[in-house]
ZAMARGU-4260 file (C-alpha; in steps of 0.2 Angstrom, whole numbers, plus 5000, padded with zeros to 4 digits):
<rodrens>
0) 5466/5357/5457 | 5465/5360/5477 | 5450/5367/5484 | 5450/5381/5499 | 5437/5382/5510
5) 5432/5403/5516 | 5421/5411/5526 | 5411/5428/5522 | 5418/5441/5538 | 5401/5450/5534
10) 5387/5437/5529 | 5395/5422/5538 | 5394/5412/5520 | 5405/5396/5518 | 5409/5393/5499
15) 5423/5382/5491 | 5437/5391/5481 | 5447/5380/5466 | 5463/5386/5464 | 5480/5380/5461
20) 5497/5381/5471 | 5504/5396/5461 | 5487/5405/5465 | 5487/5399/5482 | 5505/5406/5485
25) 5501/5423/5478 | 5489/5425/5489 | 5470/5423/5486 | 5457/5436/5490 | 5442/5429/5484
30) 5423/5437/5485 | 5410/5432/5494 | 5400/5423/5481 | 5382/5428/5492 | 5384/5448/5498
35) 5401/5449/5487 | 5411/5457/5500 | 5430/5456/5498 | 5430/5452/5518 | 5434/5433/5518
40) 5444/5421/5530 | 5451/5402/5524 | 5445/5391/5536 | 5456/5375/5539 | 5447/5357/5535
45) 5452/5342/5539 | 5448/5333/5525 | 5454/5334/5505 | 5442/5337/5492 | 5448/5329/5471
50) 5436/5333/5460 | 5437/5326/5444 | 5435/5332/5427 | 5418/5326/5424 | 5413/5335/5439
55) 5411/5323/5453 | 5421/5324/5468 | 5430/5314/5480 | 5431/5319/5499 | 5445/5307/5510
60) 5448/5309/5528 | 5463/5308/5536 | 5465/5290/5546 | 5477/5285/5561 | 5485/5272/5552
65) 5483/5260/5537 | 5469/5250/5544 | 5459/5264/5550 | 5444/5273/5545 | 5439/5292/5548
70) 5435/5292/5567 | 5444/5276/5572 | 5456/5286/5585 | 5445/5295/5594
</rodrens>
């Protein structure tokens, strides 16, 4: 299940939102976990976040090209 990044507009709090496709597509308004206002904002991230079903997540970073590391083409 993807993970969105939002921001707080009020407190400025950055939490992570699991949600799938459909969700995504009907439009997500979620709560500020911290004040709990309904005030939030997606912020774009350059990587991608997998978590598996044990709970441990994978972060990846997109690359240049198949021999290249995060940060290779800057």
């Amino acid at each position: 299940m993807p993970t969105y990044v939002y921001q707080c507009e009020k407190c400025e709090q950055v939490f992570d939102v699991r949600a799938s496709i459909k969700e995504k597509e009907q439009g997500l308004h979620p709560e500020c976990p911290e004040c709990h206002a309904k005030k939030t904002r997606q912020l774009l991230t350059a990587g991608v976040v997998i978590h598996a079903s044990d709970g441990a997540s994978l972060s990846t970073m997109p690359t240049c090209g198949p021999n290249c590391g995060p940060g290779c083409c800057g």
